[in-house]
C-alpha positions in Angstrom: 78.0 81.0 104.5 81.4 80.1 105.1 82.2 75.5 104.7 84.7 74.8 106.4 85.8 71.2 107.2 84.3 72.0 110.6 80.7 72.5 109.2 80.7 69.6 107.2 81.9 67.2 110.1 79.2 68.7 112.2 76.6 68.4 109.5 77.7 65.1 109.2 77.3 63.9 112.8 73.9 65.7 112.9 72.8 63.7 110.2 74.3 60.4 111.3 72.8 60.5 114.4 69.2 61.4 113.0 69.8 58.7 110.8 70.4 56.4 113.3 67.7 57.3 115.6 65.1 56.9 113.2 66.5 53.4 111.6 66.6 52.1 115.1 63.1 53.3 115.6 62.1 51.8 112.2 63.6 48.6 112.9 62.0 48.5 116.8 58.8 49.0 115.1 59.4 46.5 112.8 60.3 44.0 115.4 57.1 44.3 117.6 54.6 45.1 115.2 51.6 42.7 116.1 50.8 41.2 112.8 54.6 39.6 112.1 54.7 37.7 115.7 53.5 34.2 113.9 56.4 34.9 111.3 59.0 35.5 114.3 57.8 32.8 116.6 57.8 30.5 113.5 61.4 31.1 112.5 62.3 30.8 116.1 60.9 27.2 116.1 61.9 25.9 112.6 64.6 24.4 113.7 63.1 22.5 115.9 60.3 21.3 114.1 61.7 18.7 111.6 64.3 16.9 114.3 63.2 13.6 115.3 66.4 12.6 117.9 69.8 12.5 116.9 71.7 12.7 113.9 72.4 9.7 112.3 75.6 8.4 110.6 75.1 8.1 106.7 76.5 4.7 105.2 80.5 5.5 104.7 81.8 5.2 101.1 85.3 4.1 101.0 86.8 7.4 100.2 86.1 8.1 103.9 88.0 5.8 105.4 91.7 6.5 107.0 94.7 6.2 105.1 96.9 3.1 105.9 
């Protein structure tokens, strides 16, 4: 069998794109697999869950006021 630069691109995009394919697959999988919904819906609403209002100011040292 003769490899040429030719064989080894296509080799390479046939392996690329079964690569991709099945990571994609993988990761789908992974995204709507039952059992890790309560993980996903609980990182969705962390952020939320320790925010009472607004941020509030801290006290200001010195260092942070303006140049004169």
């Amino acid at each position: 069998m003769d490899m040429t630069h030719e064989w080894y691109v296509a080799l390479s995009k046939s392996f690329g794109l079964f690569w991709l394919l099945g990571l994609s697959a993988a990761i789908t999988a992974y995204a709507f697999w039952p059992s890790l919904g309560g993980r996903f819906d609980k990182a969705a609403n962390s952020i939320l869950d320790d925010e009472d209002g607004p941020a509030q100011p801290t006290a200001t040292k010195p260092e942070d006021e303006a140049c004169r």
